[in-house]
N, C-alpha and C positions, 0 to 999 in steps of 0.2 A: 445626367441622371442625378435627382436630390436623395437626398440622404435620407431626410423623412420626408416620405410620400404620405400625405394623407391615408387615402383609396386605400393604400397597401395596408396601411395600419386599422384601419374600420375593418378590412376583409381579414384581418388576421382576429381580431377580436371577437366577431362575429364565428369566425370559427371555433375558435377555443369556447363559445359561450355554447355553441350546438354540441359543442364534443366535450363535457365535461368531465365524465367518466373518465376517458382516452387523456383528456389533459392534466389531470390530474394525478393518474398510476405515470404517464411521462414524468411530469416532475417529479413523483416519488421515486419516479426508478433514479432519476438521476442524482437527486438528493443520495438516497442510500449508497451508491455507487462512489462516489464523491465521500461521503462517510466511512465506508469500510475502507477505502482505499488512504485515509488519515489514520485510522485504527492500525493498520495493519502495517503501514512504513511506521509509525511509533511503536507499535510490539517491536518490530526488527532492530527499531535503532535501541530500545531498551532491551534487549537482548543483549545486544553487542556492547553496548556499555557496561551490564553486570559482566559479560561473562573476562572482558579486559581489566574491570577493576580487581574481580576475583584473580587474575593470573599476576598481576601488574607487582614487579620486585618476585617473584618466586623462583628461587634457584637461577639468581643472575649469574653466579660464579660454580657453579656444580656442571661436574658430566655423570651423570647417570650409566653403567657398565653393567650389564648382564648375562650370565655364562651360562648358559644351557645345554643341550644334547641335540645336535642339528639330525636331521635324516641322512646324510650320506654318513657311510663309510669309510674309515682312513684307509 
């Protein structure tokens, strides 16, 4: 089997030229998909970059102790 087949490739273009519409909203969906899905791993990873440089050195050497009024009874 070759790798590029002529036939195959005329019949492929011939399609996409009857099915413009269809060929077209295809590569848009995929485009957009492919898009949001770079948008949205960089919001994540800039998240977690703000929120680690906001923490990063804060109370290295502290414990924090809080004494409250628990529900049971002595």
């Amino acid at each position: 089997m070759r790798f590029f087949d002529l036939d195959r490739f005329q019949e492929i273009l011939i399609t996409i030229n009857r099915n413009r519409t269809r060929s077209f909203l295809t590569c848009f969906g995929v485009f957009w998909g492919v898009f949001m899905l770079i948008i949205m791993l960089g919001a994540g990873q800039a998240l977690n970059n703000g929120i680690l440089k906001n923490i990063d050195g804060f109370a290295t050497n502290t414990c924090f102790i809080q004494s409250d009024k628990t529900s049971k009874q002595k």
